[in-house]
C-alpha positions in Angstrom: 0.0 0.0 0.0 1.2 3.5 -0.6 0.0 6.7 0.4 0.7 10.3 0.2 -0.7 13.6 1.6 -0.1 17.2 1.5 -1.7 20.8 2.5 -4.3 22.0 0.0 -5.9 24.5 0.5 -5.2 24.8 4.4 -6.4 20.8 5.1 -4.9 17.4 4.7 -5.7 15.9 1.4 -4.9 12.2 1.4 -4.3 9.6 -1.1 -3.8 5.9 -0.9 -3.6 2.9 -3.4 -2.6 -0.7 -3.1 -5.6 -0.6 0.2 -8.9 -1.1 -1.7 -10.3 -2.9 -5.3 -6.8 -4.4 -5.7 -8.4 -6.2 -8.9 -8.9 -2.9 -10.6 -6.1 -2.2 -13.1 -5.5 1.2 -10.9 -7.8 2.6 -7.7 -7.2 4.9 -5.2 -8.6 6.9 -2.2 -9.1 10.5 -1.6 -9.1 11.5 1.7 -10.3 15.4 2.4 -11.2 16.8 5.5 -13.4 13.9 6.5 -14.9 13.4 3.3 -13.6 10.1 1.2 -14.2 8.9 -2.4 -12.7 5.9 -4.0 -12.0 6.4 -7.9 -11.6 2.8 -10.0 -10.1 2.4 -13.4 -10.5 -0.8 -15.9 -10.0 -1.2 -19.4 -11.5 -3.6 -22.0 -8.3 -6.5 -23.3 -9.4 -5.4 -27.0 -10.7 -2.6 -28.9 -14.2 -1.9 -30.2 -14.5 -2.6 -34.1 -18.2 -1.6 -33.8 -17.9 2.6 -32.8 -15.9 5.2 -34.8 -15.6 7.1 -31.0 -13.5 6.6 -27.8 -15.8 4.6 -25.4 -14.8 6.4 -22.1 -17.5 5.6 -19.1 -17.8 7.8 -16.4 -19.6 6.9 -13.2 -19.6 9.1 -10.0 -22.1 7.4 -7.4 -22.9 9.2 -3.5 -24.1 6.5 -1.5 -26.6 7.4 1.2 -24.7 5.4 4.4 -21.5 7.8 3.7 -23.3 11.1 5.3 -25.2 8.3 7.8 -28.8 8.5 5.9 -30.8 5.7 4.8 -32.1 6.2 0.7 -35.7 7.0 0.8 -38.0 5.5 -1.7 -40.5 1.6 -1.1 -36.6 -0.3 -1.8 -34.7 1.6 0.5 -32.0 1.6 -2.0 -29.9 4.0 -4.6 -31.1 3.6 -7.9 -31.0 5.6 -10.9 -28.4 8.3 -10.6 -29.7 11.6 -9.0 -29.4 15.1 -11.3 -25.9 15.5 -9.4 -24.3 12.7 -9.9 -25.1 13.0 -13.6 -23.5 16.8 -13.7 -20.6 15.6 -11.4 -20.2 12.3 -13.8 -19.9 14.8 -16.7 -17.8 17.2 -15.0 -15.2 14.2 -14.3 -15.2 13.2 -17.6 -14.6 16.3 -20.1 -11.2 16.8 -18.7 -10.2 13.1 -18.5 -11.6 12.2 -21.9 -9.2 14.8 -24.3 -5.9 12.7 -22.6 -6.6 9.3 -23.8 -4.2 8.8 -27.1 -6.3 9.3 -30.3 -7.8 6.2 -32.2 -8.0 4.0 -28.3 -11.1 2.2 -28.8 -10.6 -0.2 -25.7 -13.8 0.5 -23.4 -12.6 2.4 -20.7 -14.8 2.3 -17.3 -14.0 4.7 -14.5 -16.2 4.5 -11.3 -16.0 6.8 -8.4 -18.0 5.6 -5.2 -18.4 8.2 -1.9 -17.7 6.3 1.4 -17.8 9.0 3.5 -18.8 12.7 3.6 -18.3 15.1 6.2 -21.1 17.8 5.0 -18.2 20.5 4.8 -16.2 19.1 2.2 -17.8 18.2 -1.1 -16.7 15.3 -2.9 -17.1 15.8 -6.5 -14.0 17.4 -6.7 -12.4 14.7 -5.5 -13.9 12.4 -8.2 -11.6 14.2 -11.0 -8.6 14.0 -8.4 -9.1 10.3 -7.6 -10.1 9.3 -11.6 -6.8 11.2 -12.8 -4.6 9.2 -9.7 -6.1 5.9 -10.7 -5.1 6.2 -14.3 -1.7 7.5 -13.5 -1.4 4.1 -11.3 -3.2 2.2 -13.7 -1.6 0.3 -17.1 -3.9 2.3 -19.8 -2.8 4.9 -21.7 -3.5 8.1 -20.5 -1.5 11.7 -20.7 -2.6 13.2 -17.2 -2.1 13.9 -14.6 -4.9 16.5 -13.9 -6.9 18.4 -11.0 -10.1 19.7 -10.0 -10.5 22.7 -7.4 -13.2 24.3 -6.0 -13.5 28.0 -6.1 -15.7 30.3 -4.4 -15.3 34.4 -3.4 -16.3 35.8 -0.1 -16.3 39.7 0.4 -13.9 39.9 -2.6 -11.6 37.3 -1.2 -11.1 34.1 -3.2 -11.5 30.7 -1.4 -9.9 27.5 -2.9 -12.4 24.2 -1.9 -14.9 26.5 0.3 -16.9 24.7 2.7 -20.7 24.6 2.0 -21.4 27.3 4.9 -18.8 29.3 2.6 -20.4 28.4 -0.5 -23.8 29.9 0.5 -21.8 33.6 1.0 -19.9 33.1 -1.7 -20.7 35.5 -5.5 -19.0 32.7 -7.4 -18.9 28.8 -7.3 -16.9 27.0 -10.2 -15.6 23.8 -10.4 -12.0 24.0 -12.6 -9.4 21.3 -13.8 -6.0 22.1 -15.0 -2.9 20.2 -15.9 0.7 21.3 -15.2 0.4 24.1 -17.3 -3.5 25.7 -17.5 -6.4 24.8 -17.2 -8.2 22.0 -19.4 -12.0 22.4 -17.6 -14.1 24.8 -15.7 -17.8 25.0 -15.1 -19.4 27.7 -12.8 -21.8 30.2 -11.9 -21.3 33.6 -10.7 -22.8 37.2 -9.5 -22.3 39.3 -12.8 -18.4 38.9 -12.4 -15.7 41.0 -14.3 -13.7 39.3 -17.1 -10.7 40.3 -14.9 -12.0 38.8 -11.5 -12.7 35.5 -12.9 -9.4 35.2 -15.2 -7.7 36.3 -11.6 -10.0 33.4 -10.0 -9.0 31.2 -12.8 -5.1 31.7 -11.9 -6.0 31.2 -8.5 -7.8 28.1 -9.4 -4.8 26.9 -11.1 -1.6 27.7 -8.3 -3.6 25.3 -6.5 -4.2 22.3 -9.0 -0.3 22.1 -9.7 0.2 21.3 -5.9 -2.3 18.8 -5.9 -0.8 17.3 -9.5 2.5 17.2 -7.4 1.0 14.9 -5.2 -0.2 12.6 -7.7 3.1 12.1 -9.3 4.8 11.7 -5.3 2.1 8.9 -5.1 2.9 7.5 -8.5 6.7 7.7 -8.1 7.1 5.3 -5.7 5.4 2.4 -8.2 6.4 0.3 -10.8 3.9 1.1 -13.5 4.2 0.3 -17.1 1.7 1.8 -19.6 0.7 -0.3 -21.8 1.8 0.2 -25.3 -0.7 2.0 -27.9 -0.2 2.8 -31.9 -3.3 4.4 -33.4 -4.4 2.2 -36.5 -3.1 4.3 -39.6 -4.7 3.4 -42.8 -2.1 2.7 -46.0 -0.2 5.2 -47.6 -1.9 4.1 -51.3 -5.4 4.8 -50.2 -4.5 8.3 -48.6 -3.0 9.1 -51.9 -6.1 7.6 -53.8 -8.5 9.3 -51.7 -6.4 12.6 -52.3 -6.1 12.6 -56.0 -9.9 11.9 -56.1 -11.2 14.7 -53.9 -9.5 17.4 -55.4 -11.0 20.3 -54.6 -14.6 18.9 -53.9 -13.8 19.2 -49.6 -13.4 23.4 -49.9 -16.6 23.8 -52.9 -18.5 21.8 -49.5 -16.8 23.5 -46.9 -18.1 26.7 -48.7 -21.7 25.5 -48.6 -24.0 28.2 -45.8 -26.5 26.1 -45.0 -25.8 23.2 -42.8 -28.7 20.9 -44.4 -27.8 21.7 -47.7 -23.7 21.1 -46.7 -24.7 18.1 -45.1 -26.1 16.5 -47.9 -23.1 17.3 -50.1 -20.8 15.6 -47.7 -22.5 12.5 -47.7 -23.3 12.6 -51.6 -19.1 12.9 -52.1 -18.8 10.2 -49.1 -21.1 8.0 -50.7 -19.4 8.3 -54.4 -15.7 8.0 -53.2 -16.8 4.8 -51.5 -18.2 3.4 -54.4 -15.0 4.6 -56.6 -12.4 3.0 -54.5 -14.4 -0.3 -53.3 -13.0 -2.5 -55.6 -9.0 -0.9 -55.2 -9.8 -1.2 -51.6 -12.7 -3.3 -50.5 -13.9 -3.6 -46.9 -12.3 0.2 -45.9 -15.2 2.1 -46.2 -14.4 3.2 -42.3 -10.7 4.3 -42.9 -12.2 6.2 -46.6 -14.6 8.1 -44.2 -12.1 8.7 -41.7 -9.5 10.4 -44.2 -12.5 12.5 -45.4 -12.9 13.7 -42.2 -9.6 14.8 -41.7 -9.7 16.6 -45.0 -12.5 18.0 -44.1 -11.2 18.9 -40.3 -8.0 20.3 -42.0 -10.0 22.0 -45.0 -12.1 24.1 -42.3 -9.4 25.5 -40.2 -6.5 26.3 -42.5 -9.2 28.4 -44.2 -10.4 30.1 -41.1 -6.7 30.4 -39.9 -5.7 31.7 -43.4 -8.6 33.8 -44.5 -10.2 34.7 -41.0 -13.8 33.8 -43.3 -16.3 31.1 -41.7 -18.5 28.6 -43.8 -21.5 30.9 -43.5 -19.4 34.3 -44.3 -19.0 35.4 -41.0 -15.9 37.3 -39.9 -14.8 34.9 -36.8 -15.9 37.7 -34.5 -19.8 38.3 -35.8 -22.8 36.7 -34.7 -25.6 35.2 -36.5 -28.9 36.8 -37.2 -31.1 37.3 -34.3 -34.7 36.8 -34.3 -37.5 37.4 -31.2 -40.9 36.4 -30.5 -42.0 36.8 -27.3 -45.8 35.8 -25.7 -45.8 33.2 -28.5 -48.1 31.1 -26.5 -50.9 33.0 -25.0 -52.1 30.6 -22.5 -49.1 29.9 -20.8 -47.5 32.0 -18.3 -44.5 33.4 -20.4 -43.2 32.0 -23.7 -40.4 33.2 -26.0 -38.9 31.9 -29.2 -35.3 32.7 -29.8 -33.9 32.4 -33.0 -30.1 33.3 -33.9 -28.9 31.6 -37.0 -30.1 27.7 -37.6 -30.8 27.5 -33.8 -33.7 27.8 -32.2 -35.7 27.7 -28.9 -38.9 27.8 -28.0 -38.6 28.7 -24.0 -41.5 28.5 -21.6 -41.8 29.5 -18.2 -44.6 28.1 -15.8 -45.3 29.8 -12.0 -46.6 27.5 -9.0 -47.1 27.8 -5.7 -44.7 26.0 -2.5 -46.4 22.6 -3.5 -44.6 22.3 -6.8 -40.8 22.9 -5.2 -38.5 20.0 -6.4 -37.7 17.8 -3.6 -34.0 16.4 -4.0 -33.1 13.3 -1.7 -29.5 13.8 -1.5 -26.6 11.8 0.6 -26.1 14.6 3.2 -29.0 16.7 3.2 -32.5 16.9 1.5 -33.4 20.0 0.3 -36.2 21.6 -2.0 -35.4 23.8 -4.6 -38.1 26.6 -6.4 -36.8 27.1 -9.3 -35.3 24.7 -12.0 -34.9 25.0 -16.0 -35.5 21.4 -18.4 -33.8 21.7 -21.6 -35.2 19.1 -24.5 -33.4 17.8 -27.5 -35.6 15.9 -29.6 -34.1 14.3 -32.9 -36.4 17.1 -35.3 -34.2 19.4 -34.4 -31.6 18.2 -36.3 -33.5 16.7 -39.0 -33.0 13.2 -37.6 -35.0 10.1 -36.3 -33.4 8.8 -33.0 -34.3 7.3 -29.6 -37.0 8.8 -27.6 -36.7 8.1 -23.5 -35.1 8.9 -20.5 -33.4 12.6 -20.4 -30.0 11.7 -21.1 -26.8 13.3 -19.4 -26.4 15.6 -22.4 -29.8 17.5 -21.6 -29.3 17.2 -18.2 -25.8 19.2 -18.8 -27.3 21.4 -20.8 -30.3 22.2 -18.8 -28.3 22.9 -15.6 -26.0 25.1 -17.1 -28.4 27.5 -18.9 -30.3 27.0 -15.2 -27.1 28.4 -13.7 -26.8 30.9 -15.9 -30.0 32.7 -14.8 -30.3 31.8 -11.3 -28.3 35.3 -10.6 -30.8 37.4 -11.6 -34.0 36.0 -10.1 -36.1 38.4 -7.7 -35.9 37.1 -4.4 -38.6 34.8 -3.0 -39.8 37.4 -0.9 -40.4 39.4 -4.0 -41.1 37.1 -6.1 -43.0 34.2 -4.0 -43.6 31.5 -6.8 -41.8 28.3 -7.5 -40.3 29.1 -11.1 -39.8 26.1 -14.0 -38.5 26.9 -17.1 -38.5 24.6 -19.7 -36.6 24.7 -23.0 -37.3 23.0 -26.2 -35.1 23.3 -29.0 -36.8 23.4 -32.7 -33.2 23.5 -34.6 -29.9 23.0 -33.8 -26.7 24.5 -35.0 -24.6 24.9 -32.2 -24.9 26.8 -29.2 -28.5 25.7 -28.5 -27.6 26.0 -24.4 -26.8 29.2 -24.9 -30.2 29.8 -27.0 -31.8 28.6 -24.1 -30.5 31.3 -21.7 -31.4 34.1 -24.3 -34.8 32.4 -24.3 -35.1 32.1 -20.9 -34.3 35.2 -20.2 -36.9 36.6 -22.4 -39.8 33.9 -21.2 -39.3 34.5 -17.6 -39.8 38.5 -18.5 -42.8 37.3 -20.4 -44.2 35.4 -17.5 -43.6 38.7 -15.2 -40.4 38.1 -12.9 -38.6 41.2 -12.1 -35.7 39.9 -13.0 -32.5 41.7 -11.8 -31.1 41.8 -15.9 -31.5 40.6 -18.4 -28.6 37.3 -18.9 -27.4 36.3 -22.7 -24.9 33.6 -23.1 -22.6 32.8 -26.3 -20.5 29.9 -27.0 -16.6 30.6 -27.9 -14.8 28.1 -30.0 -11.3 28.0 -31.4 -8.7 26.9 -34.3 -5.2 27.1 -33.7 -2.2 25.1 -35.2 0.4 25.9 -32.2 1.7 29.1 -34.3 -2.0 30.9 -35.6 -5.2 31.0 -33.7 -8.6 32.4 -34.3 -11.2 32.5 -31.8 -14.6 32.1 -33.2 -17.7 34.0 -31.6 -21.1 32.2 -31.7 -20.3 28.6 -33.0 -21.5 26.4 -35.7 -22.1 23.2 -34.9 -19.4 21.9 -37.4 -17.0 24.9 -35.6 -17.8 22.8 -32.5 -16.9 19.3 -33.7 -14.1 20.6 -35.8 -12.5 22.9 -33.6 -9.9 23.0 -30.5 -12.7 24.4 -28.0 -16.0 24.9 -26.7 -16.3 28.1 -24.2 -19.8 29.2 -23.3 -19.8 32.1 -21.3 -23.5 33.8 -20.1 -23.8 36.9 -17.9 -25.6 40.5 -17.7 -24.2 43.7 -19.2 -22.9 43.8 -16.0 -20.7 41.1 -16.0 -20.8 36.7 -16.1 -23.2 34.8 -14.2 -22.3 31.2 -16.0 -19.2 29.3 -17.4 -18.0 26.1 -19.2 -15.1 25.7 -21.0 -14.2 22.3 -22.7 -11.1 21.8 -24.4 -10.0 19.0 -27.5 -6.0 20.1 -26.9 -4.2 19.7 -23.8 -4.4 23.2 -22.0 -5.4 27.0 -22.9 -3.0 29.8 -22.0 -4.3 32.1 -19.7 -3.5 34.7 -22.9 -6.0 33.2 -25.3 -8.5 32.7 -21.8 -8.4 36.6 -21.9 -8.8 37.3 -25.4 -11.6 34.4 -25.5 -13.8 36.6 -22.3 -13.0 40.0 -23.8 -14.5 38.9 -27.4 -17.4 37.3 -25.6 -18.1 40.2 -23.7 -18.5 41.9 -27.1 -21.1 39.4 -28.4 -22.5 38.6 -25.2 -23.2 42.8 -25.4 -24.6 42.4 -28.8 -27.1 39.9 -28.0 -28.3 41.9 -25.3 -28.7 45.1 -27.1 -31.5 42.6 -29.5 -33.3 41.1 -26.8 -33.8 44.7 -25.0 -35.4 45.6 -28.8 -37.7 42.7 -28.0 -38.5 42.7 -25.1 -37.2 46.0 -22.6 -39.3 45.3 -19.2 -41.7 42.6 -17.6 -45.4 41.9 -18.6 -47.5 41.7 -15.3 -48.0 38.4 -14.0 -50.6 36.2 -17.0 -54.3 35.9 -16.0 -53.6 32.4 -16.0 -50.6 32.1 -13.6 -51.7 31.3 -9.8 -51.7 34.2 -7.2 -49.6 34.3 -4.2 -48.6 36.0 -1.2 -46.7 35.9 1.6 -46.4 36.6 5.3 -44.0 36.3 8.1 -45.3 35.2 11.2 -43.4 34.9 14.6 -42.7 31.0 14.5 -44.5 31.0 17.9 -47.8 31.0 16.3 -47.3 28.7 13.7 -48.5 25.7 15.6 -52.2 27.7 16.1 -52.2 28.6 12.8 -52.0 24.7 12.0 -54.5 23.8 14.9 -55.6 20.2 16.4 -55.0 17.6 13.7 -54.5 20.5 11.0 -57.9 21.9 11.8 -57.3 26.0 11.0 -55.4 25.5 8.4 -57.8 23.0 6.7 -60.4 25.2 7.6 -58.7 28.4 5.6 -58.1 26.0 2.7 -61.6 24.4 2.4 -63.5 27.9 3.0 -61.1 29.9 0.3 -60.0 27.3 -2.2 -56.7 28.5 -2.0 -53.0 26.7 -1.0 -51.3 27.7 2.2 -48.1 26.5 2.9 -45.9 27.4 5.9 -42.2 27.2 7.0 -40.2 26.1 10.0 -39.6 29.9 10.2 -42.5 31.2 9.8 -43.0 32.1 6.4 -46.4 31.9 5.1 -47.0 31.5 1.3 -50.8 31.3 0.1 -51.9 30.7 -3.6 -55.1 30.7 -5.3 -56.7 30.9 -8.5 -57.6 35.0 -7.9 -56.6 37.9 -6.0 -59.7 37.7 -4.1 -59.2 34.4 -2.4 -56.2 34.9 -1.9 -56.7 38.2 0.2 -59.7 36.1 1.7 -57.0 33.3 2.8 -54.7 36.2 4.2 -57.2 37.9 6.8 -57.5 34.8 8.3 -54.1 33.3 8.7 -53.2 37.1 9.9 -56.6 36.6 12.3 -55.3 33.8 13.3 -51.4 34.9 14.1 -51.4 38.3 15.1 -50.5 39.3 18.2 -53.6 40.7 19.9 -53.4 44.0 22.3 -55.9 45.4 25.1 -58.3 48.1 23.9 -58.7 45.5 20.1 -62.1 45.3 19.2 -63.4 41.6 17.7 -66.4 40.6 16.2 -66.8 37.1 18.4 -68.5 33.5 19.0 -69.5 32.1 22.1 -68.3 28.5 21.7 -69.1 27.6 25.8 -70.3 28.8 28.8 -69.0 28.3 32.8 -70.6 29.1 36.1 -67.8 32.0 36.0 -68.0 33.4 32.4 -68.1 32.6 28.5 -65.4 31.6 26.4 -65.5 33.4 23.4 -63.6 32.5 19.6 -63.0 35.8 18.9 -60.3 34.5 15.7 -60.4 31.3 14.0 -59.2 29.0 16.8 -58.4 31.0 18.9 -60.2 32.2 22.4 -60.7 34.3 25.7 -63.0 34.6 28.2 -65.7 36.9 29.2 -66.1 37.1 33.3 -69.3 37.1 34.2 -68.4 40.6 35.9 -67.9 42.1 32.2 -71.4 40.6 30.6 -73.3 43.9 31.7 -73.1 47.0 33.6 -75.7 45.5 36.0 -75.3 42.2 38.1 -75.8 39.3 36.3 -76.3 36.4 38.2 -76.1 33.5 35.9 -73.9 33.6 32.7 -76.9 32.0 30.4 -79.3 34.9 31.0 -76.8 36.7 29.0 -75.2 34.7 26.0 -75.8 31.0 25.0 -73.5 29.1 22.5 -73.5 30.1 19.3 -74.0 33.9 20.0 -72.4 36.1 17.9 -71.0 39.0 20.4 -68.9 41.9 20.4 -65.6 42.1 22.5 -63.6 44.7 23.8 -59.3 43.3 25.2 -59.3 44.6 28.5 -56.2 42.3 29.8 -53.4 39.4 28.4 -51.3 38.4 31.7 -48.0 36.7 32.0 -49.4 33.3 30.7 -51.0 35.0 27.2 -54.5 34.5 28.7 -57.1 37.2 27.4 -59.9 38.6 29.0 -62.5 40.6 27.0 -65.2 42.6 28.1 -68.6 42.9 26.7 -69.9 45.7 28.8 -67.2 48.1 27.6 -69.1 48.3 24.3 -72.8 48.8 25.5 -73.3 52.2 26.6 -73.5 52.8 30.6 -76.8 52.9 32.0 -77.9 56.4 33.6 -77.5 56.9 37.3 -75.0 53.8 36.9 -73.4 53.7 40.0 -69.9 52.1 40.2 -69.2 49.3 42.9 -66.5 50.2 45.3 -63.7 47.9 44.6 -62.4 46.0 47.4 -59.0 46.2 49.1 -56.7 43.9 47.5 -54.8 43.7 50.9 -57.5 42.3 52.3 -58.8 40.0 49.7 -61.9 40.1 50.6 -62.0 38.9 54.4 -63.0 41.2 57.3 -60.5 42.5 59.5 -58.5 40.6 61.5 -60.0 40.2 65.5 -57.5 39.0 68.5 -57.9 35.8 69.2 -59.7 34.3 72.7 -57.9 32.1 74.7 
């Protein structure tokens, strides 16, 4: 067994190998704080014939017993992966995935398992740190090492791996990977932050990740690990040239091609007949024929865009596409907005609902309900294709959460704002960026649906082509730009400043140089698109006819259990006699929703009847709900009561209670006293008018309590 360990961040980080899975072809532990994950590594014997892609597998799994829970659910069990483990799955893998040599086809599985979590120290960080350790121990090919930090900013003070309590206070959170010499990976969300804060949190990001990469290689220096060998499969010299000769210049005529259908259809028409031309020279390589066309193709694209600074569709590699806005596109929704820039296009759709529809996440340490959450869709129609219709898959899911992110900066406060917010985003037509589409449209759909939003957010996705000596970074990406090029950078904020970030890279690292120049020209299109949507859209429609009302109330927490009542009798009550929802907090927050304005003021008079704090000289319009030999008990709010003394019935005597009231009576109350155990007296006589002549009783001497004077004693 070996281990290692070292400072990060001001706390131990640990890591053994050798301990547990010995069977694995590399595993190790990660050790943080109290927090542990163990990261697993295996590789197929032989490579897949059957895909023309890397078959990487990336599983990241919390396990309910490592922050001491038990799974809820009829089985008691984990099942299907939660949202979270999806993201952190992804997260793991986009910076492992570009390391692997090009052309391995063996089935790579990585697993990452939590044992243990602390609730301070998150472990999905430690999923990257653990993956890239494993490999580095492990026999398979693999270029790494690589790390994953944490960042988060505190009144202006950046904090490497914050704890959770931090992470609530913090105007940033972003996860980031890096090698030796930049960063490979980031994904984030932020309070409208400066290009120059987060290229400084970047940097910061990064002085860390090499100390933890130093670790790795301590670990990995004290074993004997040979890698095993790897040659990418070439194919031979005389097809290349056959395939050359052919082509001619057919790849830049289709290159040239502005419309993606129509390009597509050339490709696969000079695919098809270069096939069929060279079948019987070279029979059974149609896969090596279409993988030399891609490379033509691949090399085609970018020495024109590094050469000639022109795109496929004419663009200069700083312009963005034609922008087009609809908004209220669907009437009987609650806000609705079709964005349109270039061949990509979403239809965005935002519904409001009351406390009832919050999503309620099961998680290992905590659960927790959240009220506001975006779905994005990708059907197969939206890039002209027939394909498998099921389960959201992890792409959406990405997708989703990071245009979710992206706006989650903006939204009014709950307070404000007091409805549980989804967002759903379908995209019509793809062409790149469609994540970014969705933001614009969200954007524009939650204005539609009335939310005071704090701006207005836009994103844009950032690619780039560079050879090593040239580079051109591309604003607003085709799809083609995407799959072609060296990176994928969406970036979304306000006019103020970024609320959202990814960056994926296809090369090994990104100087913080080209980082710079990549924010600064997004800022510029990120501005652009902004300045279109205000055109659209410059302010937010009140709330739709159709959308639920709601309010909200604080009440002290005191009161919350008679606002409930017996066996949920007030509330109940409130709900059945106003049709409307009321919901309430541990602290006291009261949130009521119903189909009108109406109700829903109906609904507030009588949790506020119910809660308020009552003071002597109130007036209430009462029910007599009993009677005693000494008074009547009166309801003067919805379950709540005083008393009447029989003393305060009338100005004259009243012998017996019942010759006064009987149950059922409807009387009027005057607060004459609360005492030191919240009890309430109420007087009934302080409203009826005194009689004339009324003479009033002397009161007697409390010294005496009542008794006559004292005599001496006889003895």
């Amino acid at each position: 067994m070996e281990s290692k360990e070292k400072m990060i961040a001001g706390k131990i980080m640990k890591l053994e190998t050798g301990k547990i899975a010995r069977q694995s072809n590399g595993s190790v532990i990660v050790t943080y704080g109290e927090t542990t994950v163990l990261a697993t590594v295996n590789a197929a014997k032989e490579p897949r014939e059957d895909v023309d892609f890397f078959p990487l597998q990336v599983e990241y799994r919390e396990k309910h017993y490592a922050g001491g829970k038990i799974p809820g659910g009829f089985f008691k069990r984990e099942a299907r992966p939660a949202e979270h483990e999806v993201l952190t799955s992804r997260v793991t893998d986009r910076p492992l995935r570009p390391l692997f040599p090009k052309g391995y086809k063996n089935e790579v599985q990585v697993m990452i398992t939590v044992l243990q979590s602390d609730g301070e120290n998150m472990p999905d960080i430690l999923a990257g740190i653990g993956s890239s350790a494993a490999l580095m121990c492990s026999t398979i090919p693999w270029n790494g090492p690589i790390a994953t930090v944490r960042v988060g900013r505190v009144n202006n003070d950046i904090i490497i791996n914050p704890t959770r309590e931090e992470i609530e206070k913090s105007d940033l959170e972003m996860v980031v990977s890096g090698n030796k010499e930049t960063i490979v990976m980031v994904e984030g969300e932020a309070e409208s932050m400066s290009e120059l804060d987060m290229l400084g949190s970047l940097k910061a990001a990064h002085s860390v990740i090499k100390e933890i990469i130093a670790l790795q290689i301590d670990l990995v220096s004290d074993l004997d690990v040979q890698k095993d060998e790897f040659i990418a499969p070439k194919p031979s010299t005389e097809l290349v040239t056959a395939i050359d000769e052919n082509i001619g210049d057919k790849v830049d005529e289709v290159i040239a091609i502005p419309d993606k259908h129509d390009r597509t259809v050339a490709r696969d028409e000079m695919t098809k007949s270069l096939i069929e031309y060279l079948e019987d020279s070279f029979p059974d390589e149609a896969k090596n024929i279409k993988s030399v066309l891609d490379d033509r193709f691949k090399n085609g694209y970018r020495e024109q865009i590094l050469t000639t600074g022109k795109r496929s569709d004419g663009r200069k590699t700083d312009d963005i596409r034609q922008i087009t806005i609809e908004t209220d596109i669907l009437k009987r929704t609650h806000g609705s907005a079709l964005f349109t820039r270039g061949e990509t296009q979403a239809l965005v759709v935002t519904t409001l609902g009351s406390k009832s529809d919050e999503m309620i996440v099961d998680s290992m340490d905590e659960d927790y309900k959240k009220s506001y959450y975006l779905h994005y869709n990708f059907p197969p129609y939206s890039v002209g294709e027939v394909g498998r219709i099921g389960f959201t898959g992890r792409r959406e899911i990405g997708h989703g959460n990071l245009a979710q992110r992206a706006i989650k900066p903006v939204l009014p406060d709950y307070d404000d704002f007091p409805y549980t917010i989804r967002v759903v985003s379908e995209i019509m037509e793809s062409n790149g960026s469609s994540s970014m589409a969705s933001v614009c449209g969200g954007s524009l759909s939650l204005m539609s649906a009335g939310a005071p939003l704090k701006a207005p957010v836009a994103g844009i996705a950032m690619g780039l082509i560079t050879d090593g000596k040239r580079h051109a970074i591309l604003s607003d990406i085709l799809g083609m730009e995407d799959h072609l090029g060296d990176m994928d950078f969406k970036l979304a904020g306000t006019d103020e400043g970024i609320t959202a970030i990814q960056l994926d890279l296809k090369i090994d690292g990104l100087s913080f140089d080209l980082i710079e120049e990549a924010l600064n020209q997004a800022k510029n299109g990120r501005l652009h698109i902004l300045s279109e949507m205000n055109k659209a859209m410059s302010k937010p429609n009140e709330i739709s006819q159709y959308a639920p009302r709601i309010m909200s109330v604080m009440i002290n927490p005191e009161k919350i259990g008679a606002l409930i009542g017996p066996g949920g009798k007030n509330i109940k009550k409130i709900i059945e006699d106003t049709d409307c929802e009321v919901n309430v907090d541990d602290d006291g927050l009261v949130t009521i929703a119903g189909g009108n304005t109406e109700k829903c003021n109906e609904a507030m008079e009588l949790v506020n009847a119910i809660t308020f704090e009552p003071e002597v000289g109130m007036e209430f319009d009462s029910k007599v709900t009993r009677l005693m030999s000494f008074g009547a008990f009166v309801e003067f709010a919805p379950g709540r009561e005083g008393m009447i003394h029989i003393s305060e019935l009338e100005w004259r005597r009243v012998d017996k209670v019942e010759d006064v009231l009987k149950p059922g009576d409807s009387v009027k109350v005057k607060l004459i006293k609360v005492d030191d155990q919240g009890r309430l007296d109420f007087s009934r006589k302080a409203l009826i008018e005194k009689p004339e002549g009324y003479v009033e009783r002397p009161k007697r001497d409390r010294n005496t309590k009542g008794k006559k004077p004292f005599k001496k004693r006889r003895f």
